[in-house]
C-alpha positions in Angstrom: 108.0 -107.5 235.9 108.0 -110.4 233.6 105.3 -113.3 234.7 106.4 -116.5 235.8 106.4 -119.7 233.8 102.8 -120.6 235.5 101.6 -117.0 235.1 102.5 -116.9 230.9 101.0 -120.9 231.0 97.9 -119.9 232.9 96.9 -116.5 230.7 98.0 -118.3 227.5 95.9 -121.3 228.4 93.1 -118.7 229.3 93.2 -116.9 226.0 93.9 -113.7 228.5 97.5 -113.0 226.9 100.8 -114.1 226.9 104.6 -112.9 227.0 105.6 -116.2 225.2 104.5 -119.7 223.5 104.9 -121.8 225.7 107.0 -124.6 223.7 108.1 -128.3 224.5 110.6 -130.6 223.2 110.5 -133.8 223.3 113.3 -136.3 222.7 112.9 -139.8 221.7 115.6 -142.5 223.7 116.2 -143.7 220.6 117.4 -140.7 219.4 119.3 -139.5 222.2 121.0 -143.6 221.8 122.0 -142.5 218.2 122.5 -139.1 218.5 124.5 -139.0 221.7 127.3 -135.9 222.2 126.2 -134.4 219.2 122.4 -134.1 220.3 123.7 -133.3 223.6 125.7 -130.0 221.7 123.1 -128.6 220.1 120.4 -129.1 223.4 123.1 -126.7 225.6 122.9 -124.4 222.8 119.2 -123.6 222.7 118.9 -123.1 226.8 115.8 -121.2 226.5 113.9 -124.7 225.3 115.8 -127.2 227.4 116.1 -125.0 230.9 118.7 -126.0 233.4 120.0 -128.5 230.9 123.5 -129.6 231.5 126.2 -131.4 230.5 126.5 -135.3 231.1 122.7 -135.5 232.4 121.8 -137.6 230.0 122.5 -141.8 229.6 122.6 -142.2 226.0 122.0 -145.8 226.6 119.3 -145.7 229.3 116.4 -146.7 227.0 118.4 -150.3 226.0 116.7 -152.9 227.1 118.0 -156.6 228.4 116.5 -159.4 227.1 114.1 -160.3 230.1 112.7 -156.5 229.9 111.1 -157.0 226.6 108.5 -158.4 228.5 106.6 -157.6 231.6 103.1 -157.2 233.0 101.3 -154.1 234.4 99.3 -153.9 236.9 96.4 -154.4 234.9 97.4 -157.7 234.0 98.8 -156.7 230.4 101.3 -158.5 228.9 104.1 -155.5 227.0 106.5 -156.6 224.7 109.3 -153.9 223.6 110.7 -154.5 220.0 112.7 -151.5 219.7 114.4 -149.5 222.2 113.1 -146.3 223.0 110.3 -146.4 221.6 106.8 -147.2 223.6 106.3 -150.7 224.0 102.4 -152.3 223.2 100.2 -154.9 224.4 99.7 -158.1 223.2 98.7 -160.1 226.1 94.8 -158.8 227.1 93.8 -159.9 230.4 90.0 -159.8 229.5 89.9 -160.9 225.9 87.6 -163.3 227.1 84.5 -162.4 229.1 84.2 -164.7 231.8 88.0 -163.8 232.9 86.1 -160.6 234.1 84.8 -162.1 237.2 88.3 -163.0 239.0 90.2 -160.6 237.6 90.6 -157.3 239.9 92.0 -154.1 238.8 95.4 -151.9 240.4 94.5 -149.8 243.4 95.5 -146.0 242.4 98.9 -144.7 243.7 99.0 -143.0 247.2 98.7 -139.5 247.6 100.9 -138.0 250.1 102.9 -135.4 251.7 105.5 -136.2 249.3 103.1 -135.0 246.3 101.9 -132.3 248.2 105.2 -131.0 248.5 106.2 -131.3 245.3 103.1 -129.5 243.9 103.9 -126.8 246.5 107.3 -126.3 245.5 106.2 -126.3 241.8 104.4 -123.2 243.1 106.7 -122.1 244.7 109.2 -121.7 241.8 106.7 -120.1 239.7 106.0 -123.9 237.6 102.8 -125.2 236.9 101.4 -127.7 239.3 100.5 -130.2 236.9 98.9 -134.3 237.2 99.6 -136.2 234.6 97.5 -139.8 234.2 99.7 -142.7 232.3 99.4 -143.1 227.8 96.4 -144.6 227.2 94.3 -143.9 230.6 90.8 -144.7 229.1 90.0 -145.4 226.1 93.4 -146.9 225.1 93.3 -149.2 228.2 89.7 -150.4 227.3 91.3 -152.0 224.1 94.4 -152.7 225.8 92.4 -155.0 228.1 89.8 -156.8 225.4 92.3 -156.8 222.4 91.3 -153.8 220.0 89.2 -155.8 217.7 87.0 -157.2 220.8 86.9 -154.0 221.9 85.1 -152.5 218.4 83.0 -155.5 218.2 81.5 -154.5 222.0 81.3 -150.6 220.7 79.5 -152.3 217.5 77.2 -154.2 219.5 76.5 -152.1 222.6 77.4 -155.1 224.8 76.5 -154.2 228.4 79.8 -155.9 229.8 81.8 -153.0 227.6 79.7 -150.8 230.1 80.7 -152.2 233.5 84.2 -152.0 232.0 84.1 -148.5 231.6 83.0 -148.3 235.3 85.8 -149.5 236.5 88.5 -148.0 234.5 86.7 -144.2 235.0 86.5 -144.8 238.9 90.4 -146.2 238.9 91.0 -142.4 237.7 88.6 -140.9 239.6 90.1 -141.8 242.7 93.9 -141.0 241.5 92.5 -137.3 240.1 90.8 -136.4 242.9 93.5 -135.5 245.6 95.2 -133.7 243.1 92.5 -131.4 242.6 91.9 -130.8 246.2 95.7 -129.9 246.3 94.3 -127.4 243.8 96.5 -128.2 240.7 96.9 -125.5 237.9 97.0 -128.4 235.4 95.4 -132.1 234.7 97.1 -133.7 232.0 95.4 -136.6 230.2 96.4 -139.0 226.8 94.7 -141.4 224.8 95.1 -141.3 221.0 92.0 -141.3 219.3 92.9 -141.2 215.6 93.9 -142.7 212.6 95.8 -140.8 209.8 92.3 -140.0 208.1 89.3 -140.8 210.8 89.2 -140.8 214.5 89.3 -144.4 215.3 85.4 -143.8 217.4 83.1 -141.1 215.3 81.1 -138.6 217.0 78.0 -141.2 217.7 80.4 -143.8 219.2 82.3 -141.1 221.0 79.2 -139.4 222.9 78.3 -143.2 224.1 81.4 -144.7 225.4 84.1 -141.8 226.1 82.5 -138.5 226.9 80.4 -139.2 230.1 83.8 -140.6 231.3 86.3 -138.1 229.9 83.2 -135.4 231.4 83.3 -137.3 234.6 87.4 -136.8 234.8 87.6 -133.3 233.4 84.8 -131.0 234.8 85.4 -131.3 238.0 89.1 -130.0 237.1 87.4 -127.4 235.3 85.3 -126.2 238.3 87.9 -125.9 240.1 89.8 -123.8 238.0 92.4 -126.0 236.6 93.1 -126.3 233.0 92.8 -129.7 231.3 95.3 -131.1 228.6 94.4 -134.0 226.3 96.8 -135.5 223.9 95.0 -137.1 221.0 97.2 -138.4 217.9 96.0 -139.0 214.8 92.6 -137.4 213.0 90.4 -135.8 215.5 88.1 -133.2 213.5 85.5 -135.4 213.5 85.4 -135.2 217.5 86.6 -132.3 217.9 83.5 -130.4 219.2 83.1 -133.6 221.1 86.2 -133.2 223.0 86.2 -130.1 223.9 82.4 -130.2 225.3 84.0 -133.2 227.2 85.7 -130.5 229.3 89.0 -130.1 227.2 90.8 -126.6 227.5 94.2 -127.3 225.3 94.1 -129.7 223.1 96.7 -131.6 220.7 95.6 -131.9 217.0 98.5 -133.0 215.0 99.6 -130.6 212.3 99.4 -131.7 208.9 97.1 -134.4 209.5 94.4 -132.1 211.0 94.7 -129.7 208.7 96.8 -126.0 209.9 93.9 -124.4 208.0 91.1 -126.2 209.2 92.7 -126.5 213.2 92.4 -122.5 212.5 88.8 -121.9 211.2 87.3 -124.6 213.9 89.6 -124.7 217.0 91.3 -121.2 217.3 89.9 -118.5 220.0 87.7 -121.5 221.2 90.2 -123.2 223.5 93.8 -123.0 223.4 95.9 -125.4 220.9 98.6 -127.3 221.6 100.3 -127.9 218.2 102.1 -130.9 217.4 104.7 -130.1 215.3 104.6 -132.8 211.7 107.6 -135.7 212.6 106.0 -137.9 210.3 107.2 -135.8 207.2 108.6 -132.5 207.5 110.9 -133.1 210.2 112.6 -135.9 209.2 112.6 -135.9 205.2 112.5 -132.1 204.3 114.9 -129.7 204.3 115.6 -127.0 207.0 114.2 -124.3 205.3 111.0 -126.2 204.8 111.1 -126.6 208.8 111.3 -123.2 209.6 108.5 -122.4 207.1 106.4 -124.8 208.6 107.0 -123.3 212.4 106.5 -120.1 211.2 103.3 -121.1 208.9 101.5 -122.8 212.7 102.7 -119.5 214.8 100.8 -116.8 212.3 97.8 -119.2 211.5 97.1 -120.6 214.8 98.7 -117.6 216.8 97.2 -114.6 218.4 97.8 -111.7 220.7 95.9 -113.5 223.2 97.5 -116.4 223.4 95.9 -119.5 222.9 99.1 -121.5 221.3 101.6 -124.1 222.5 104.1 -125.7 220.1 105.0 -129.4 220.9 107.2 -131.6 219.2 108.6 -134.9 219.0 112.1 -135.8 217.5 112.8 -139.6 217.1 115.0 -141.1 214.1 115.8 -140.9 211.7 115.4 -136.7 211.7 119.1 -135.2 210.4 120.5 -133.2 212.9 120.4 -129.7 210.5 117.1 -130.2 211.0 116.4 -130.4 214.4 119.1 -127.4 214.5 116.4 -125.5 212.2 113.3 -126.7 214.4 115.1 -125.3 217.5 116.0 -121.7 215.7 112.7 -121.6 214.2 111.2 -122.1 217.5 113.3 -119.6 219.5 113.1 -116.9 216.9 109.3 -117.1 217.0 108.4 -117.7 221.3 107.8 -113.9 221.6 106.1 -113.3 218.2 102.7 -112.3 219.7 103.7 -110.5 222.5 102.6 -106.9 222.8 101.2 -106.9 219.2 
């Protein structure tokens, strides 16, 4: 009998075999705004990645923005500003650039948990889907910067200011307190994202990294872990440098993009230690080689970072200005490869 989606997540995960790679695409707004029926052809032909898709579901012009949306406020006091539609928005109003601003202002309360949630994880059970909590972009370390302005932010990792510590406090119990009904639900999955990297360094080394992130990212994560769930970290950028840092942080899949980790060295340091969820290059590949060069490079990650055990996810990210041949390649290559492990 063939497992369920959560069965073939939870054994791949494990490194206890698989039946598939489990594989996600993701489609930028402002792709799907330029792309439109023509996307939309190609996504109902390749119903094995896009399940249930149908006809019409999309708005190709729900990511455009009206003028007054281009900028709002969060409920951490953060000022957004949107520049290009569909595409993630950033901060450039920071609440506690200054100090003193610390002592009136007060962060969100976390969002309610309640028998609507606990129904939906049950029916994700239910229909054999993983019952999964996902925290915002930027939950930690991103929001620490997001708050003090990124260069404050260094400056107070630089100089081990003591405010930088109550900080921390405060963000890590705001998650603490949204995790924690979610793990006595008993989710299968906790799903976390901060990007960490730069295209050659992780933006904190492995010093800066055991001071101000892992005791939080620990604090989050190991409880998840004891109680049997898996834990998913998107990073971005460089992360070799931390990598043994993450993963002691209580990480069990983690996200190193391709080509700027390094296929070869994700495989001689990450691979049969936790399971990898590969991101896919969009930064060259994708959009500015050719389709054969595509399919090479799917096929290149799936025999590298691959196994009979599992222990691989593919993700990736189309957004413009990626021809469509390509993504028709991407989607082929990915398909034709899904079951390549299984029963070898």
């Amino acid at each position: 009998m063939p497992l369920t989606e959560r069965e073939n997540f939870m054994r791949n995960a494990s490194l206890e075999g698989h039946e598939w790679i489990p594989q996600y695409v993701v489609i930028n707004g402002a792709y799907w705004h330029q792309m439109r029926g023509e996307l939309e052809a190609l996504c109902l032909r390749h119903p094995a990645l896009f399940p249930g898709f149908k006809k019409g579901q999309v708005d190709f012009d729900a990511w455009v923005r009206a003028p007054e949306e281009r900028r709002t406020v969060d409920g951490w006091g953060c000022t957004w500003a949107w520049e290009f539609d569909g595409f993630c928005g950033q901060v450039i109003g920071h609440p506690l650039a200054d100090w003193e601003a610390m002592e009136s202002w007060r962060p969100p309360s976390p969002p309610e948990f309640g028998e609507k949630e606990r129904r939906e994880l049950q029916d994700a059970r239910a229909r054999g889907q993983v019952a999964s909590y996902s925290t915002e972009h930027g939950f930690f370390f991103m929001r620490l910067y997001y708050l003090r302005g990124f260069n404050n932010f260094m400056l107070d990792v630089a100089t081990l200011d003591p405010r930088l510590d109550r900080l921390v406090g405060v963000v890590a119990s705001y998650w603490e307190r949204a995790i924690r009904p979610y793990l006595q639900a008993g989710i299968d999955l906790l799903s976390a994202a901060d990007d960490l990297g730069t295209q050659t360094a992780s933006m904190l080394g492995p010093r800066h990294f055991r001071r101000w992130l892992m005791p939080t990212y620990k604090r989050l994560f190991l409880p998840a872990r004891r109680a049997g769930a898996h834990v998913f970290m998107h990073h971005d950028g460089y992360i070799m440098d931390i990598m043994d840092q993450i993963i002691e942080s209580g990480v069990s899949i983690v996200n190193p993009q391709d080509l700027v980790n390094g296929i070869d060295d994700i495989a001689r340091e990450v691979k049969g230690r936790v399971c990898i969820r590969i991101d896919i290059d969009r930064q060259k590949v994708l959009p500015y080689g050719s389709p054969g060069d595509v399919r090479e490079l799917v096929r290149e990650e799936v025999l590298k970072l691959g196994s009979p055990a599992g222990g691989l996810e593919m993700v990736v990210g189309i957004y413009p200005p990626t021809p469509l041949e390509n993504v028709e390649a991407l989607l082929s290559a990915l398909q034709e490869h899904r079951t390549y492990w299984a029963g070898r």
